[in-house]
C-alpha positions as CSV (number, residue, x, y, z in Angstrom):
1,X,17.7,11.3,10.4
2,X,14.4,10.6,10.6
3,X,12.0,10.8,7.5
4,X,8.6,11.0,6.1
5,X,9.0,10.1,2.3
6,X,7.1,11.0,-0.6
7,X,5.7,8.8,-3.5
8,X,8.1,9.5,-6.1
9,X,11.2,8.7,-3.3
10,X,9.4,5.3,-3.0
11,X,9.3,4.8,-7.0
12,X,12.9,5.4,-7.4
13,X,14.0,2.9,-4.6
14,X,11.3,0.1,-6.2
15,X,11.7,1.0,-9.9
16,X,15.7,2.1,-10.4
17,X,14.3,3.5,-13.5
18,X,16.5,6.9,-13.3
19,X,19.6,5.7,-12.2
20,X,21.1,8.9,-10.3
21,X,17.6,9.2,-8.2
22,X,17.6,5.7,-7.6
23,X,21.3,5.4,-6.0
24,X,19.5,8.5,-3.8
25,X,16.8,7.5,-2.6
26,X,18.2,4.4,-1.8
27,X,21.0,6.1,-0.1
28,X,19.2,8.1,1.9
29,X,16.8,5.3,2.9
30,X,18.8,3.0,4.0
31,X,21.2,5.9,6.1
32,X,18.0,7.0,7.7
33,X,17.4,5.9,11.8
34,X,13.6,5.8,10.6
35,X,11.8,5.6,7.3
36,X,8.3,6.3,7.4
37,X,6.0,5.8,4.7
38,X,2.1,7.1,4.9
39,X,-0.6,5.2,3.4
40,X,-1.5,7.8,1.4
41,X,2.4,7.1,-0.2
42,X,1.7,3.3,-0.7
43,X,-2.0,3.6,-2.3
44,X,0.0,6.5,-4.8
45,X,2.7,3.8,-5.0
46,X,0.5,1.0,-6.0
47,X,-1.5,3.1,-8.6
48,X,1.7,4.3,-10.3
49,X,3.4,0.9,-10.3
50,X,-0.2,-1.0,-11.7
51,X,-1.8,1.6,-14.1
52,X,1.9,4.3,-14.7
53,X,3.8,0.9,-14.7
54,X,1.7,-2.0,-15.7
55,X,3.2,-4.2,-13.3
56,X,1.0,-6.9,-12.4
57,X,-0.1,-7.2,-8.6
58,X,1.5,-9.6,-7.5
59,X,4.9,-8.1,-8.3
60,X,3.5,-5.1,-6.7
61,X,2.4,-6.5,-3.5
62,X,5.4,-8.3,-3.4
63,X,7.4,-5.5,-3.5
64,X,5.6,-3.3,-1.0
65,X,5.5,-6.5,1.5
66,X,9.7,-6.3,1.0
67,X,10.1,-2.7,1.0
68,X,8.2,-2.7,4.9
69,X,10.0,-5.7,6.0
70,X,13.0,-3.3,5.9
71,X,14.4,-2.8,10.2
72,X,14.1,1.3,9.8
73,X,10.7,1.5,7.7
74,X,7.5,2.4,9.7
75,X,3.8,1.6,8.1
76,X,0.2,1.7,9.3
77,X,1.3,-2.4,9.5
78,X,-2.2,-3.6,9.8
79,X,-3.6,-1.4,6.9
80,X,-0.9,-2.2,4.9
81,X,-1.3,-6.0,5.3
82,X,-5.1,-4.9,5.0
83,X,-4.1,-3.5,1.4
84,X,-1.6,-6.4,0.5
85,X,-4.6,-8.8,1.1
86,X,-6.9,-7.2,-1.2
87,X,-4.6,-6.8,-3.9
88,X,-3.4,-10.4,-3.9
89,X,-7.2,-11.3,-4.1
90,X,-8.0,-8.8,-7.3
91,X,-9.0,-6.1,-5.3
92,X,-7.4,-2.4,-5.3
93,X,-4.9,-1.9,-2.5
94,X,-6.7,1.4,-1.6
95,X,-10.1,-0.3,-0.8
96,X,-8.5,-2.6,1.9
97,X,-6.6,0.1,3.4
98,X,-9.7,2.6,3.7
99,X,-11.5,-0.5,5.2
100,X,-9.2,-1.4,7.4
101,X,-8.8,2.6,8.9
102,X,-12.3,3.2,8.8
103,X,-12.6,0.0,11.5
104,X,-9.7,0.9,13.1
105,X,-11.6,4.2,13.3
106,X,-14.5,2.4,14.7
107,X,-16.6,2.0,12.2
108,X,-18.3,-1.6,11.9
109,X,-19.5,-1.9,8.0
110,X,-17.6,-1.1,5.6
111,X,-20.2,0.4,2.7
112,X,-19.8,1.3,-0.7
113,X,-21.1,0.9,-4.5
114,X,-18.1,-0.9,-4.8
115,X,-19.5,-4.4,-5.7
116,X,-15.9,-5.9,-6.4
117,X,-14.6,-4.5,-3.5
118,X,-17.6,-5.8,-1.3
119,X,-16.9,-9.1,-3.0
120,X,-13.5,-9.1,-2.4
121,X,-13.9,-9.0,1.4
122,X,-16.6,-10.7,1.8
123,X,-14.2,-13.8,0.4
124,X,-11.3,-12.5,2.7
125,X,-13.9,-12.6,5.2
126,X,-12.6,-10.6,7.3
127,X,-15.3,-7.6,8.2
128,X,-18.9,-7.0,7.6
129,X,-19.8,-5.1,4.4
130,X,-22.9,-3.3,2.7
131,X,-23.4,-2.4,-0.7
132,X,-25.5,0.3,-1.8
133,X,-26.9,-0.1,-5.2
C-alpha cells in the first residue's frame, strides 16, 4: 500500500506514548511499499513534539532526520533538510521550510518581520533575506 500520513500517525511512531496506536502506526508504516509524509505533517510534527511535548530541538530534528532516512518514506528532501537546518541553529522548522518552497517556487528573497528568522539564515547563509520592520 501506498500512503499519505497524517500528523497524529507520525506522533505515535516517534512518541510510543499510547501503546496500542503506537504498535499501529508503526505497523502499518513499516508494511507500506511507500510512506509519504507532507510538509505540512512535519511542521505540525515539530510544533507538537517542541511546544505539546517540550522536547528540545535537537531531539526533535534528530528524530525527523531518522524517521526520513527510513527506505519507504518520501519528503520534500530539500525542504526538509531546509527545516532541519533551521531548527538545529534556533530557528523554527517552519520558517526554513517556507523559505526553502518559496525559492524552490522561484522566489529570490525571502521576506518577513521575522527578525530571528532573518537572522537565522543569514548565519546559514544560504539565501538572500529582507526584513520589513
Amino acid at each position: 500500500m501506498k500512503l499519505a500520513i497524517d500528523t497524529n500517525v507520525v506522533l505515535r511512531y516517534l512518541l510510543a506514548d499510547d501503546i496500542k496506536q503506537a504498535t499501529t502506526a508503526r505497523k502499518v508504516m513499516k508494511e507500506a511499499v511507500l510512506v509519504t509524509i507532507p510538509l505540512p505533517v512535519l511542521c505540525e510534527v515539530v510544533w507538537n513534539l517542541s511546544r505539546g511535548y517540550k522536547l528540545a530541538d535537537k531531539d526533535i530534528a534528530d528524530a525527523i532526520g531518522v524517521l526520513i532516512e527510513a527506505d519507504n518514506v518520501k519528503v520534500n528532501r530539500g525542504a526538509v533538510d531546509a527545516g532541519i537546518a533551521m531548527l538545529r541553529s534556533g530557528g523554527d522548522f517552519a520558517d526554513g521550510v517556507i523559505a526553502y518552497e518559496g525559492f524552490s517556487l522561484g522566489g529570490e528573497v525571502f521576506t518577513t518581520f521575522d527578525k530571528k528568522a532573518v537572522a537565522i539564515l543569514k548565519k546559514l547563509g544560504s539565501i538572500r533575506t529582507q526584513l520589513l520592520s
